[in-house]
C-alpha positions, 0 to 999 in steps of 0.5 A: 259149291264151296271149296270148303264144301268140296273138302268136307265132300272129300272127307266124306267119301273118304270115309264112306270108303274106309268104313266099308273096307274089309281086310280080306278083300271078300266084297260082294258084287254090291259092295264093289259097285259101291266102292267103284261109285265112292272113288269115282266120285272121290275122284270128281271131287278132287278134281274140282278141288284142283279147279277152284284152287 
């Protein structure tokens, strides 16, 4: 993979995570499952980032 591909990755779930914010922090546990897979893999990818840099 690209590191421009890693970037627009990047972007990506960082969009998937601020679309499914909610103010009042009231998420459902499927919610939170999915936020906690969103940053983990936000997390991986921005690791990967600071490898192929």
């Amino acid at each position: 993979m690209s590191l421009a591909d890693l970037y627009e990755l990047d972007d990506s779930l960082s969009l998937a995570l601020d679309v499914s914010h909610k103010d009042s922090g009231d998420y459902t546990q499927r919610e939170k499952e999915l936020r906690r897979y969103l940053r983990a893999a936000k997390r991986y990818t921005v690791s990967l980032i600071g490898g192929a840099a």
